[in-house]
N, C-alpha and C positions, 0 to 999 in steps of 0.2 A: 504494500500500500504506500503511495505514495503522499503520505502526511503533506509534505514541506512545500508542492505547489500549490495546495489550497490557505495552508493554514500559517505557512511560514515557517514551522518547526522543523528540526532536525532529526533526523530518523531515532536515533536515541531515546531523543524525548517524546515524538510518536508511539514509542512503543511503551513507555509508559502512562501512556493516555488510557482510560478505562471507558470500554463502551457499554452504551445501556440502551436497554429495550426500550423504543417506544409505546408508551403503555395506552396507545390506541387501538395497536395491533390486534388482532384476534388471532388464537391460534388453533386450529382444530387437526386432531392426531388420525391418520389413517391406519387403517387396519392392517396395511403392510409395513408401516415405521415410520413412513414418509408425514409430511407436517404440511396442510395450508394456513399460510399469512394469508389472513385479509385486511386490509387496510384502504385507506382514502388517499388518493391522488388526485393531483391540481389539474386542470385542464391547462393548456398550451391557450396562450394569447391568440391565436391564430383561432385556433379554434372555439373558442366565445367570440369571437366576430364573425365565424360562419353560423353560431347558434342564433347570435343577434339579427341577423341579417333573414334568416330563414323562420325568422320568429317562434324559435321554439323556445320553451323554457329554461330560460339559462342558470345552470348551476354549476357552482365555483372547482364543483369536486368529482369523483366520479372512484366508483368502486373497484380496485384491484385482487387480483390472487397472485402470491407466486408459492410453486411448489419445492419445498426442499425436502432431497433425498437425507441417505441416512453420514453422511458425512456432514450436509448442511446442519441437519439438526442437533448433531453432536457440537456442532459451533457453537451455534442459536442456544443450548443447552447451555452453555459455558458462560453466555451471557447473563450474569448476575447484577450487573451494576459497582462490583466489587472488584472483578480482577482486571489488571492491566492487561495489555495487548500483548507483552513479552508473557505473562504468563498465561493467556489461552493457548498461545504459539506453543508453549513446552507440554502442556497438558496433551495439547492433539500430538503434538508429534510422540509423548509417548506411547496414547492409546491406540494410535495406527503404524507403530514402527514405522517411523518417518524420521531423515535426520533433522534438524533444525532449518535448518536452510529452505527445505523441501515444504514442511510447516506453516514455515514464517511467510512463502510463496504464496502456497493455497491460500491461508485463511487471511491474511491482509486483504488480496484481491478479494475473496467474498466480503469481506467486511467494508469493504468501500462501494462493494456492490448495494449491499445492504443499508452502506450511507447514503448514498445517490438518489435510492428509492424511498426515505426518510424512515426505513425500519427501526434506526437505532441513531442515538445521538453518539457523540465524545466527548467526554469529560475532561480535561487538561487536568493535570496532578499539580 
């Protein structure tokens, strides 16, 4: 993940940043292990002006899903609002025989995925 083009920080310090659910989220468990997020996302500007225009009822929001498998949700799981970034990273990579390196790859990238789509805030330490 790369902290320090959005935020300014230095990777160091990125990784002591703790992230937290947003507790808007809904989470509902499948019977195979897999996990849906439902949550609310913004419409694009572009498109409240084609609502506007076509006069339909314009609203600011609009209902998403994303599905996370079972490596997702071992993240998503680790999300406590309590642990830094450097220790989900040690955590996954020892529950999946992964080296650190390998870890700290996957779940940064899903975690900024995650931020992108406003599933979870960062906390600065």
């Amino acid at each position: 993940m790369t902290f320090k083009k959005k935020s300014g920080l230095k990777k160091n310090d990125a990784l002591l940043c703790v992230p937290e659910k947003n507790t808007t989220v809904k989470e509902n468990f499948l019977d195979s292990g897999d996990l849906i997020l439902t949550y609310q996302a913004m419409y694009k500007p572009f498109f409240l002006r084609i609502q506007k225009i076509v006069g339909r009822n314009q609203k600011n929001t609009f209902t998403r899903k994303i599905q996370l498998d079972g490596l997702g949700v071992d993240v998503w799981s680790l999300l406590d609002g309590e642990k830094n970034v450097k220790t989900i990273i040690k955590e996954f990579a020892v529950r999946h025989s992964l080296n650190y390196k390998e870890a700290e790859i996957s779940v940064t990238l899903f975690l900024r995925s995650l931020g992108e789509k406003g599933l979870i805030g960062i906390k600065e330490p």
